[in-house]
N, C-alpha and C positions, 0 to 999 in steps of 0.2 A: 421663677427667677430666685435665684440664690437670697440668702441675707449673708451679710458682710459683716465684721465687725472691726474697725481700724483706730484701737486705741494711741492716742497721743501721745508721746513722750514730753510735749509740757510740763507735765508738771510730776513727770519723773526726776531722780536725781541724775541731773546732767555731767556730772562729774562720773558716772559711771554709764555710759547708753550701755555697752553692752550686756552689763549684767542685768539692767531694768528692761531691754528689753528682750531678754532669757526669764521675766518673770510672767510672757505672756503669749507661752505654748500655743494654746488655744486660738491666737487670733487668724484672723485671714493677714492682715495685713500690720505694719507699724506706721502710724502717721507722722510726720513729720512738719511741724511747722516751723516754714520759713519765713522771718520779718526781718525787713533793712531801716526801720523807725524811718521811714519816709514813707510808705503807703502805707504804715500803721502807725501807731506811735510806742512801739516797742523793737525792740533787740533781741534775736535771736542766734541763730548760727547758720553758716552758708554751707557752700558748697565743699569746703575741705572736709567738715565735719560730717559731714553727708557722706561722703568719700569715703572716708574712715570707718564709720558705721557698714558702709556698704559692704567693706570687707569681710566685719565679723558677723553680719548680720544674714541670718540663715531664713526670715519673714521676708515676705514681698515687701517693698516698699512704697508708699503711697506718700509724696511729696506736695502740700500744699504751698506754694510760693505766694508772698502776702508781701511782693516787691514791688517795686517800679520797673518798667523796662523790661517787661515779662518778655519781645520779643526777643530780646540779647541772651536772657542768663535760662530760659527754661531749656531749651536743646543739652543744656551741659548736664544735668541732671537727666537725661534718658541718655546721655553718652557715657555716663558712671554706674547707669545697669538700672537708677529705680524703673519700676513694674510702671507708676502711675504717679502722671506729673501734673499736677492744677495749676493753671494761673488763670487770674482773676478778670472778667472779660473789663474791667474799667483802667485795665494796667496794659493791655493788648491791644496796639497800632493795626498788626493785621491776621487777629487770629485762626481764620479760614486759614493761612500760609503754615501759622506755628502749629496747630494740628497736623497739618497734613504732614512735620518736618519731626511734630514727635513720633507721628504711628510712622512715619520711615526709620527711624530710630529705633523704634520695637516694642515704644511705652505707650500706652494708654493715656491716650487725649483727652484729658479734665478740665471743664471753664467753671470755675466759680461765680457764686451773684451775693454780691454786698445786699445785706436786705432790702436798702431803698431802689436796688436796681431789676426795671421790670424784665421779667423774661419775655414778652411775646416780641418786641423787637428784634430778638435776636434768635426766631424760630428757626431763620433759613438757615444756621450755625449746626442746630445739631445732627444732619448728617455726618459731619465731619467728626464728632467729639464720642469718645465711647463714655464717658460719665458726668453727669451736671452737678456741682455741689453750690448746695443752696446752705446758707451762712444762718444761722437758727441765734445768732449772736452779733452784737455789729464787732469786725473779725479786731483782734490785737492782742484781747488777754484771754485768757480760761479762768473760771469758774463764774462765767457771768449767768444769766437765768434764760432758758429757752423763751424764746419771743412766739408765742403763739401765732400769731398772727400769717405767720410763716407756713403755717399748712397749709394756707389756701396756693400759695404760688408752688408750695411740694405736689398739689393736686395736677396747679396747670400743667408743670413741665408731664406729668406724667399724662396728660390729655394730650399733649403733645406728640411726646413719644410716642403715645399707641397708635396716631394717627397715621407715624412712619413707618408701625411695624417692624421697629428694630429694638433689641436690646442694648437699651441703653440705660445705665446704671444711672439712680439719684442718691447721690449722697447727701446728711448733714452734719453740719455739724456746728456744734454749742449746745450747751445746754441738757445733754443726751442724759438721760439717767432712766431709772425702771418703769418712769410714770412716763416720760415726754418720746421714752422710743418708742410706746405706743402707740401716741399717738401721730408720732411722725412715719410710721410701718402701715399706721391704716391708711393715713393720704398718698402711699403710696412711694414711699422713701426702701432704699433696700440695704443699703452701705450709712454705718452707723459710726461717727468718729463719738469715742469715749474719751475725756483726758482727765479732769477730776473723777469723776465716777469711776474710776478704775486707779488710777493712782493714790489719789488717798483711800484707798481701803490696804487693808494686810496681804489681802490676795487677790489682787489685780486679775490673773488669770478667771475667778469665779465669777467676777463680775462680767468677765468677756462672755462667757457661757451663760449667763443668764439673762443678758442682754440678749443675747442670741435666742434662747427661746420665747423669749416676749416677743420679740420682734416675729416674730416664723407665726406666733398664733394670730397676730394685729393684722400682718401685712396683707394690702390689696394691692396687687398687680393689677 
């Protein structure tokens, strides 16, 4: 299985997306985080802005929505072309339905888990879903510190998955930098969200590629 790398635009200069994220060649993907300060307690930007980006933006797109009412507003972002859309399964009335309405739409089916929320309840789910992201931060701001604790539930979902014999991508993200994608690539993690670690540096792009190969040496499939 591949390793991922999908730096954030967080804590890029958002008065410019396109050129921040022309400073990061190298990635698979650009993440995107969406907050409506009701199921976080922060502000972000929605869907116009998204839209926008989408135009100039030549990267997959990887949309994590950190809203209310994931089933209402997630279809409109795989109707504006991004690649891959997360909503968060404690924000999702009937997400069996919304999966199955994103991959008709053409995007990649992501459910996120807030760290306190267990995954084995929600095993029958990942048929449906092509990637799980698991929150290695409790979700709203960047630059907070990876929560260890969190690799044991990166193992389960992957005990899961192998169970079904499908490829199914786990993402994380918080906290990601040289030392924690290690360890989150050995339990079993494959797609890597960077936003401080790549942004505050000068060159963003290096840190994508070096992420990348720590992770490539960690990773247990």
């Amino acid at each position: 299985m591949d390793i991922r790398i999908s730096p954030s635009i967080l804590n890029a200069d958002l008065s410019h997306l396109s050129d921040e994220v022309a400073r990061i060649p190298s990635a698979d993907f650009v993440h995107l985080d969406v907050m409506d300060n009701h199921f976080v307690p922060n502000l972000t930007f929605g869907l116009p802005v998204v839209a926008n980006l989408r135009a100039s933006c030549a990267l997959p797109m990887d949309v994590h929505l950190m809203i209310d009412d994931a089933d209402r507003w997630a279809p409109s972002y795989a109707e504006i072309g991004c690649e891959s859309v997360t909503f968060h399964i404690e924000a999702a009335a009937e997400p069996v339905k919304l999966c199955r309405t994103l991959r008709g739409l053409g995007a990649k089916a992501s459910v996120a888990f807030k760290p306190a929320t267990g995954v084995d309840a929600y095993a029958e789910l990942l048929p449906e879903v092509d990637q799980v992201l698991i929150m290695t931060v409790e979700p709203g701001f960047g630059g907070q510190s990876f929560m260890e604790d969190m690799l044991a539930k990166i193992r389960r979902v992957r005990e899961l998955i192998r169970a079904l014999d499908k490829e199914i991508w786990i993402e994380v993200d918080g906290g990601v930098n040289e030392q924690t994608v290690e360890l989150a690539a050995a339990a079993g993690a494959n797609v890597f969200v960077a936003g401080s670690a790549a942004y505050r540096n000068a060159d963003p792009d290096q840190v994508v590629q070096g992420l990348r190969a720590r992770a490539e040496r960690a990773f247990e499939g």
